[in-house]
ZADOTOR-535955 format. One record per residue (C-alpha): residue in three letters; x, y negated, z negated. Coordinates in steps of 0.05 Angstrom, whole numbers, padded with zeros to 5 digits, always signed. Last residue first. Layout:
BEGIN
alaXYZ ...
This chain:
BEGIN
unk+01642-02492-02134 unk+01612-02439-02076 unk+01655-02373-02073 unk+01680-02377-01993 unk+01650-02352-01924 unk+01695-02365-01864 unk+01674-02413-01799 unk+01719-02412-01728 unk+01724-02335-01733 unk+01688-02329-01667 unk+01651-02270-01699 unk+01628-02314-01762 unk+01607-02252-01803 unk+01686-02248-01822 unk+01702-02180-01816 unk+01751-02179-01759 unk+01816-02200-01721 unk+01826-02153-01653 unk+01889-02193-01622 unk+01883-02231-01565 unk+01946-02286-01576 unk+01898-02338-01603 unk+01862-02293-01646 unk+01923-02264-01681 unk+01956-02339-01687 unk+01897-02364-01720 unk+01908-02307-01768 unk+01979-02322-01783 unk+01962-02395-01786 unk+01909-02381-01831 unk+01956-02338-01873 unk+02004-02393-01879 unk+01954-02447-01906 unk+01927-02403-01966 unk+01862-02380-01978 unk+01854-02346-02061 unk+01831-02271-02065 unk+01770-02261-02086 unk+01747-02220-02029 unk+01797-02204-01985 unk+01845-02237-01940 unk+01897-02204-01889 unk+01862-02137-01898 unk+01898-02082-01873 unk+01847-02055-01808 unk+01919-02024-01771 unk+01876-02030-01720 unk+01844-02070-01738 unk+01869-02150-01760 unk+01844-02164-01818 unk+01798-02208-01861 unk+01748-02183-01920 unk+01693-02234-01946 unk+01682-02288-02004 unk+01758-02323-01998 unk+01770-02362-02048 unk+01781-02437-02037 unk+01852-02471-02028 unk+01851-02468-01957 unk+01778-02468-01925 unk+01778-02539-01887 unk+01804-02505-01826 unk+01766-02445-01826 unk+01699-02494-01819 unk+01658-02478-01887 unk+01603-02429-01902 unk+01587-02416-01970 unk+01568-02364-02029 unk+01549-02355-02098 unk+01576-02296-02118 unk+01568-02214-02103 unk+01636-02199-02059 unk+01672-02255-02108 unk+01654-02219-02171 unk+01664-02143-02130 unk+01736-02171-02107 unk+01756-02192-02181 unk+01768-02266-02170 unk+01821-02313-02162 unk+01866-02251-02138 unk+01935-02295-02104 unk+01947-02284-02031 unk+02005-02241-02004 unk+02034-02277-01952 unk+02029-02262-01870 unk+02085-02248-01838 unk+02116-02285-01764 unk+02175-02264-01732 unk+02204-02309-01686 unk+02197-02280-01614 unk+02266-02267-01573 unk+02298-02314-01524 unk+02256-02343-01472 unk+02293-02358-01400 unk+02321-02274-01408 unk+02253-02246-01425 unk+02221-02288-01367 unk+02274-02260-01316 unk+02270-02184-01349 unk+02190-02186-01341 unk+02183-02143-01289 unk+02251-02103-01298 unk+02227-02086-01368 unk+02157-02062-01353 unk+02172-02026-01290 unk+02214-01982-01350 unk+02160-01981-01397 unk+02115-01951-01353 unk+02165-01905-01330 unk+02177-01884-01402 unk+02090-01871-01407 unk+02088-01832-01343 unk+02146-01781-01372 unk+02121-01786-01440 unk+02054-01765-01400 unk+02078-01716-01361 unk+02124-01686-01420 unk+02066-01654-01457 unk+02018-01683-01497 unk+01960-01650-01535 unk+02005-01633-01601 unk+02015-01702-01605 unk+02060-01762-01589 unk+02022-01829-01616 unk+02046-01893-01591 unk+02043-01957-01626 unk+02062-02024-01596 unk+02103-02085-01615 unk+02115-02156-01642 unk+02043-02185-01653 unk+02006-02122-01666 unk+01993-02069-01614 unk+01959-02004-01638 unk+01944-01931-01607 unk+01961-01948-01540 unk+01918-01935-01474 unk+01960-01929-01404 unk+01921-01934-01335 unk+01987-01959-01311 unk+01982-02033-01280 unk+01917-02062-01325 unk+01916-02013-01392 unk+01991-02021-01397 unk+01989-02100-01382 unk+01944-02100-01442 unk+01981-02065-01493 unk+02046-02111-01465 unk+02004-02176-01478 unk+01969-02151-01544 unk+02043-02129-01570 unk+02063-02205-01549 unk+02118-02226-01501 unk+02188-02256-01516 unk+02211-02194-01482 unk+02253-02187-01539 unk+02199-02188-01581 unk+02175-02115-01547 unk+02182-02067-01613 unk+02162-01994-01595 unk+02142-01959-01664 unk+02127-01880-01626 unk+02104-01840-01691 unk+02117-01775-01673 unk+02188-01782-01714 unk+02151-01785-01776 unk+02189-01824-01832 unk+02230-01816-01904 unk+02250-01852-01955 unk+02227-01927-01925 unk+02211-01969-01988 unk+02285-01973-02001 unk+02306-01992-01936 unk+02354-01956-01895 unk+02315-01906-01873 unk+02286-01945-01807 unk+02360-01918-01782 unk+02332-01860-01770 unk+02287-01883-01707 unk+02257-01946-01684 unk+02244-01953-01606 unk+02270-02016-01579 unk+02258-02052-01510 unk+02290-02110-01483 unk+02339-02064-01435 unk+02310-01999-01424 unk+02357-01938-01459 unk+02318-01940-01526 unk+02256-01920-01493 unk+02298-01853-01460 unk+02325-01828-01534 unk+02246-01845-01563 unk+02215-01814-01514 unk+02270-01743-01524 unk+02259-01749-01597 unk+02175-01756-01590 unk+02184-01689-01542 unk+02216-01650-01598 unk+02175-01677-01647 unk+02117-01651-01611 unk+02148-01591-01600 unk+02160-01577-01674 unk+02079-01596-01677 unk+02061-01538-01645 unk+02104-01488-01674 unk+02095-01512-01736 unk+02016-01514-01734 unk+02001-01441-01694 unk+01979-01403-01751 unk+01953-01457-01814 unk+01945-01515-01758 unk+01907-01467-01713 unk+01860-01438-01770 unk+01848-01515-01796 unk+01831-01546-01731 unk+01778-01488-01730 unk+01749-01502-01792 unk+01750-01577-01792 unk+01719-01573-01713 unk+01658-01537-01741 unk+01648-01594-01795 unk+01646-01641-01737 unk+01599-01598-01696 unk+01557-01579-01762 unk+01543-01658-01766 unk+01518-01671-01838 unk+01443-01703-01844 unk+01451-01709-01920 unk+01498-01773-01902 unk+01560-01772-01950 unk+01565-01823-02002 unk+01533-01800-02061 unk+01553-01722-02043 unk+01626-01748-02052 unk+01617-01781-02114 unk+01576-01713-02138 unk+01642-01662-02109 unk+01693-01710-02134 unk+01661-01708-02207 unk+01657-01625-02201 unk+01736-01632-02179 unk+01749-01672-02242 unk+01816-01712-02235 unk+01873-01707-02290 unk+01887-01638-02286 unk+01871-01592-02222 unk+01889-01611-02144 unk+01846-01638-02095 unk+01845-01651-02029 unk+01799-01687-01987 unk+01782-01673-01912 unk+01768-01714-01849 unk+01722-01706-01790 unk+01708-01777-01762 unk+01734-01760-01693 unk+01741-01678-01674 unk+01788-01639-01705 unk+01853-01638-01677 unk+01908-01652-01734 unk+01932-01714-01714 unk+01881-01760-01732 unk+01817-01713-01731 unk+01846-01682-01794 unk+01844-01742-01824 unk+01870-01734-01904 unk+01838-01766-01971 unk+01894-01738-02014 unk+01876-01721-02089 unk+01921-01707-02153 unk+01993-01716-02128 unk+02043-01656-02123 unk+02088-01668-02077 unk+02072-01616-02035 unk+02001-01636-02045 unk+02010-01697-02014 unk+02062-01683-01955 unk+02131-01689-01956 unk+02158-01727-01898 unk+02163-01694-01834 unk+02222-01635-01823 unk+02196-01583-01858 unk+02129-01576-01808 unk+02065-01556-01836 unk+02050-01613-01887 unk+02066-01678-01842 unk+02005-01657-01792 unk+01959-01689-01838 unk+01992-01744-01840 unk+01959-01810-01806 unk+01902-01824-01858 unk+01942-01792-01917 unk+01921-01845-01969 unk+01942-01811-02033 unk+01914-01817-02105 unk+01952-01809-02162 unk+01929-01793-02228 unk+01956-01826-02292 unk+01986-01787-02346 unk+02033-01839-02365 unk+02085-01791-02354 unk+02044-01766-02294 unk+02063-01835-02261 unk+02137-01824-02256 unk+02125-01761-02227 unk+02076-01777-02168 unk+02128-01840-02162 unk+02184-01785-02152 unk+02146-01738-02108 unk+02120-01798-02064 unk+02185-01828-02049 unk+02156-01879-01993 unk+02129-01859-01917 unk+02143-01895-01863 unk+02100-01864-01802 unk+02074-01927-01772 unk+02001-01925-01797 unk+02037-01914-01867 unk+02054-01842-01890 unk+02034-01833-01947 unk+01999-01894-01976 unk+01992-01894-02053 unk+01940-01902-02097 unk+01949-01901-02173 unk+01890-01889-02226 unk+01862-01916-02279 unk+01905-01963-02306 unk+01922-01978-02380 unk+01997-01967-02358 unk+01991-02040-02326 unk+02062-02067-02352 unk+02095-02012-02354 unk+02066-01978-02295 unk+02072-02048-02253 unk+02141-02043-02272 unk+02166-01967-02250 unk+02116-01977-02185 unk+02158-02033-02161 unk+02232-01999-02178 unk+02206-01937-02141 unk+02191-01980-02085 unk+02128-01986-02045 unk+02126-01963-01970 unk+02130-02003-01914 unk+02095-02063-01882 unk+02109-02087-01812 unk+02141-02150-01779 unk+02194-02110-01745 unk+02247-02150-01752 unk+02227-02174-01822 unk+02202-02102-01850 unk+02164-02116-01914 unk+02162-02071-01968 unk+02106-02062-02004 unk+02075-02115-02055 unk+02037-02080-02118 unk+01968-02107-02127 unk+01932-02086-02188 unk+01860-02081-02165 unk+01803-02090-02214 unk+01744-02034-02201 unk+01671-02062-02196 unk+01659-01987-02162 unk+01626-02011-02105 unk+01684-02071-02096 unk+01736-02030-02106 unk+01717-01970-02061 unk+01702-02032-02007 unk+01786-02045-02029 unk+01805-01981-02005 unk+01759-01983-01937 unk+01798-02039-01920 unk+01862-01999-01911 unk+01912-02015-01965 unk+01972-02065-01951 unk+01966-02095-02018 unk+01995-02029-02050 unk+01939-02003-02098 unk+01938-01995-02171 unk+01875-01977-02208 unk+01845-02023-02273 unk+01780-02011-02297 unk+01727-02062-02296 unk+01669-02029-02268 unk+01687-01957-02259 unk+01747-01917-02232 unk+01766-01850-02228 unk+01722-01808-02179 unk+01700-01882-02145 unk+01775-01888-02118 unk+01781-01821-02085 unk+01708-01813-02060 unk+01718-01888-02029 unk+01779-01855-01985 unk+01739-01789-01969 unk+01687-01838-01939 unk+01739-01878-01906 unk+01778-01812-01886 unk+01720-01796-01836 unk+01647-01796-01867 unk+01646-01718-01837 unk+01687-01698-01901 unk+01696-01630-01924 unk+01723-01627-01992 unk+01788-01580-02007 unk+01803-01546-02076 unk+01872-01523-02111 unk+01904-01553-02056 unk+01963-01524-02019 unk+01940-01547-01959 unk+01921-01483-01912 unk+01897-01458-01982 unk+01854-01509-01986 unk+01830-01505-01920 unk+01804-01424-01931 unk+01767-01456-01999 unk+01731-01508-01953 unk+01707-01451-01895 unk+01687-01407-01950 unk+01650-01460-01990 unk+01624-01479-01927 unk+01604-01405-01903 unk+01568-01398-01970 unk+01558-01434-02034 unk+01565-01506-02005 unk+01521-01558-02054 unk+01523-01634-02006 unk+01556-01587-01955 unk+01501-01534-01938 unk+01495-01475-01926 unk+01479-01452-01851 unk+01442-01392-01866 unk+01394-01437-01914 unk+01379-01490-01863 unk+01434-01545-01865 unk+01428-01589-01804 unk+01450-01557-01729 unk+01481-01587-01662 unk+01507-01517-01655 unk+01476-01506-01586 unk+01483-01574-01572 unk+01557-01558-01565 unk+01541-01501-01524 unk+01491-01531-01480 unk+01533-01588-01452 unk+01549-01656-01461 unk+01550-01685-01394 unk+01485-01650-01383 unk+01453-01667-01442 unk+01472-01729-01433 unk+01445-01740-01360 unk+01382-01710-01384 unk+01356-01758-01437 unk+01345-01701-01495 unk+01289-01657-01519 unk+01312-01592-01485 unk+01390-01613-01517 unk+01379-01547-01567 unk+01321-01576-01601 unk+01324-01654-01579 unk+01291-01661-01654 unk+01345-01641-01693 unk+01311-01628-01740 unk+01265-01573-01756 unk+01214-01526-01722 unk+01270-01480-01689 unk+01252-01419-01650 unk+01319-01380-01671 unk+01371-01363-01607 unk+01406-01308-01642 unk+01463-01329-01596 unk+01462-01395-01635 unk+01467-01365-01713 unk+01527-01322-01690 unk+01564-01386-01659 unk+01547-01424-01718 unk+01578-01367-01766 unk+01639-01361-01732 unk+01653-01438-01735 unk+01640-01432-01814 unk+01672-01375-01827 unk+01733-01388-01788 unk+01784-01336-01796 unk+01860-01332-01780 unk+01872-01366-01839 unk+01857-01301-01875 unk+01804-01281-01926 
């Protein structure tokens, strides 16, 4: 087959001009059953293919056909030795990853800035999490990578682990020496397992960090509806030969994977695939392109700073995506909530992320220099607007959450003996439920892990500023849920 093909898009499109009289689900049959005005919005030709998996259709939970076609064409595109379609987003390919190696009281090490979906993997599986601290970027107030040096000792000193997970790239584009810690760990013949949320475009263009597979890890959980243009929650996970089981990834995945799979989202993995395979390096080389010239014209606004190279100097940082728009605002003395939302109000602007000290822009395939161009002029009425209170103020103090002891493993704590208690009076106890602030969704507290002073400050100060804090089933955040004494 070639990667100009879509067997799986091609095939829906055959199946709907035949036009079947269909006596199965979905029950709007073809948008005829459906509330008008979305049917209408929608279309006919995406309800069209609105399908479940009747025997021409295959079917993901046991592909032999079109999907097995479709999957072995993407892991080609990827260098993977086999690809898993994923319409659970990266979070369900994420849990896959983890629950394919570990089981109740194994061992896997995880940087502590993992997406929350890592450490629900833990807590199904009963896994033990071996934190290793990333990086932490004082002037940006970010996380990084993990070091070489870090993963060297926690290997030595936790070699009985199952597995190792690693974030590549972060949220914000930094990505760590993958090839060398994917390496270091095979001498202890331990798999690696790669968070690749926010990189699937990294492995078609030679000038992005190295991707996964190139670098030879064992499985990437990978969102092609990220940056890769599929449509939102469609994800994929590679898999390479050796230490995982690809018949193991296939059941874990089937577990967790709704047997009502969207043919629309699985439609959009094929054909984001074929244009990234043909049409990827051109595309994204322009992206970069434009990102460069945003970046250049950001840097030239007084109390604004757009991070580029120089980001390499850390250890942790070995290499970064240039897409990734990290606009730091501190010297405006103003929050990354307050600028995210003055945006939204005076410029009809949406960002991808604001955190306490910046904002997150995303340049894609889809842009084109009319919005970098609306987005820079944005930025500069930004400047001049607040230039008098950014001059009276002085720049932010950067604040960073800690790293909280493990009391607990997170599935003891998730399944104890609970209580409420006012937020104030919970320092010292152990925390019973996940905290964060998403996006970036990195827990700040999660369960098991002991409540310190600092990181209620941190999250008061989240709230108070605007910023999305969640999981707590106190909404307000004003009571948390701890292991009773």
């Amino acid at each position: 087959m070639s990667q100009n093909e879509t067997p799986l898009y091609t095939a829906l499109l055959q199946h709907s001009k035949k036009n079947p009289v269909q006596f199965h689900i979905p029950g709007h049959k073809k948008g005829k059953g459906m509330d008008p005005d979305f049917r209408d919005f929608i279309g006919e030709n995406a309800l069209s293919i609105d399908l479940i998996n009747i025997a021409p259709l295959d079917d993901l939970h046991q592909p032999k056909g079109i999907i097995k076609k479709a999957q072995d064409l993407a892991a080609e595109a990827f260098g993977a030795d086999h690809t898993f379609f994923s319409v659970q987003g990266t979070s369900g390919a994420i849990m896959t990853m983890v629950m394919s190696v570990c089981g109740p009281g194994d061992k896997i090490i995880v940087p502590r800035n993992v997406h929350k979906s890592v450490m629900s993997a833990i807590v199904f599986s009963g896994a033990v999490p071996i934190f290793i601290n990333p990086e932490i970027d004082k002037d940006l107030g970010i996380s990084h990578g993990i070091t070489i040096e870090a993963v060297e000792k926690t290997l030595k000193e936790h070699s009985d682990a199952k597995g190792l997970l690693v974030i590549n790239p972060t949220y914000f584009g930094i990505s760590a020496d993958l090839q060398s810690i994917v390496e270091l760990a095979h001498t202890y013949h331990m798999p690696v397992l790669v968070d690749e949320a926010h990189g699937v475009h990294i492995h078609f263009h030679e000038e992005l960090p190295l991707s996964a597979m190139q670098a030879g890890a064992d499985m990437a959980a990978t969102s092609v509806h990220k940056l890769g243009g599929s449509m939102t929650g469609s994800s994929v996970l590679n898999v390479k030969d050796g230490l995982v089981s690809a018949n193991r990834v296939q059941a874990i995945l089937s577990m967790l994977t709704t047997t009502s799979t969207s043919y629309i989202l699985l439609a959009s993995l094929d054909t984001a695939r074929r244009q990234l395979a043909t049409n990827g390096r051109e595309m994204i080389d322009g992206a970069i392109r434009l990102a460069e010239y945003a970046r250049n014209a950001i840097n030239e606004i007084p109390y604004l700073y757009c991070v580029g190279k120089e980001i390499l100097a850390s250890k942790a940082a070995f290499s970064y995506d240039p897409t990734k728009l990290i606009i730091s605002i501190k010297e405006l003395d103003l929050t990354g909530y307050d600028v995210e939302k003055w945006l939204r109000e005076k410029h009809n602007i949406e960002v991808e992320l604001s955190d306490l000290y910046n904002i997150l822009c995303l340049i894609t395939p889809g842009d084109s220099i009319t919005e970098v161009d609306i987005l820079i002029n944005a930025l500069k009425d930004l400047s001049e607007e607040f230039k008098e209170w950014a001059a009276d103020h002085g720049r932010i103090e950067v604040l960073l959450p800690d790293t909280p002891p493990l009391a607990l493993s997170p599935r003891e704590a998730f399944y104890a003996e609970t209580e409420v208690v006012p937020i104030e009076e919970s320092v010292g106890k152990i925390s019973a439920e996940f905290i964060m602030v998403y996006p970036p969704g990195i827990p700040i507290f999660i369960p098991g892990e002991l409540i310190t002073e600092d990181n209620i400050a941190y999250i008061q100060k989240n709230i108070e500023v605007g910023l999305p804090v969640q999981g707590p089933e106190d909404p307000e955040i004003k009571y948390l849920r701890i292991i009773k004494h």
